[in-house]
N, C-alpha and C positions, 0 to 999 in steps of 0.2 A: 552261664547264660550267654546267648549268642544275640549280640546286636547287628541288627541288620545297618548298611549302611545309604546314605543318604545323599542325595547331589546329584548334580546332571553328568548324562554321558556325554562323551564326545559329540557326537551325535547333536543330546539338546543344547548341546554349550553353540555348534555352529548354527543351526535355528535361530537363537535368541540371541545372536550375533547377526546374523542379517536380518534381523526383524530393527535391530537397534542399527544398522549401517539404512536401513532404507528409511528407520524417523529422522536420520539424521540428515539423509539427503533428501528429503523433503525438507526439512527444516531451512538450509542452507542455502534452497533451489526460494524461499518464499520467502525470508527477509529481507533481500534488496526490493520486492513487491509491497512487503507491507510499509518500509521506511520510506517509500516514495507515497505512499500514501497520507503518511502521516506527515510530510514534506508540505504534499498539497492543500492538506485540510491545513495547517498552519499556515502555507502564502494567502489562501483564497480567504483569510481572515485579518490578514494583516491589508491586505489590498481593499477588504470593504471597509476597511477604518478611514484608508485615501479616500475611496468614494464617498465615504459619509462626508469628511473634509473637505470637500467639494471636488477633487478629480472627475474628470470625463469618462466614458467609459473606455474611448482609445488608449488615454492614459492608464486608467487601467489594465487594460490588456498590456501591454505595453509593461508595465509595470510586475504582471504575473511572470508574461516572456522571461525578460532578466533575472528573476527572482527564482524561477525554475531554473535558469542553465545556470547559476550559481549551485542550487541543492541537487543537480543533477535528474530533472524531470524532466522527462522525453515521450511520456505517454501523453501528457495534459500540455495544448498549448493555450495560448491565452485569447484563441479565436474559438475554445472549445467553451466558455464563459458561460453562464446565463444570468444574467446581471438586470436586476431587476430596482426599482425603489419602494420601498413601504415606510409610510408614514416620517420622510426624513433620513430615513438610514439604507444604506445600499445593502443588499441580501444576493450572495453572490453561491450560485449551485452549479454543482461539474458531478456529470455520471460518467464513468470509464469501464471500460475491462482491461484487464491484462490475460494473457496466455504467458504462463510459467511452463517451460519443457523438462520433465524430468528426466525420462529416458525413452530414447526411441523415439516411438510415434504417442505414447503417453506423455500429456502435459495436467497441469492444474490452472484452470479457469477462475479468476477472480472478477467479482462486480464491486467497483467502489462507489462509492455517494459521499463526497462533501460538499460542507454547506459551511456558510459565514456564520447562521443563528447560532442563537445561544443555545447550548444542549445541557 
């Protein structure tokens, strides 16, 4: 009895080889994006703990600035704020985009939203 055999050609092996080179350079092209995000949701929450403590809002800003070019944040500066008070506590929100370039004239468009609130 004759077993037929099983597996990819040459062929599908280079397919699912650049299907896996281009998750990969997405991938690679969209971590320094997402870590700067998660950079800024963490300063813009540490900074409304100063303004709950009584900091100014200059202060604050001021306070994001340095704390950004420490984590390496250059999208978000600290005059981009919206710094607001409710009931006692400062409540600080930043909306951004970034443009990531993959290749060419093809890039990927990101919208962020952090906020100080509790989530």
């Amino acid at each position: 009895m004759k077993h037929k055999q099983r597996g990819l050609s040459l062929v599908g092996v280079l397919i699912v080889g650049a299907f896996l080179a281009f998750a990969l350079l997405l991938a690679f092209r969209t971590v320094p994006a997402i870590n700067e995000y998660m950079a800024v949701q963490r300063i813009v929450k540490l900074v409304a703990e100063e303004g709950s403590g009584g900091a100014s809002l200059s202060d604050m800003r001021r306070s994001f600035d340095r704390r950004a070019q420490i984590d390496d944040v250059y999208t978000v500066k600290g005059s981009d704020l919206q710094i607001v008070k409710q009931g006692g506590q400062v409540l600080i929100e930043v909306e951004y985009s970034r443009t990531v370039p993959v290749a060419g004239n093809v890039s990927l468009l990101f919208d962020f939203s952090a906020s100080s609130a509790a989530q």
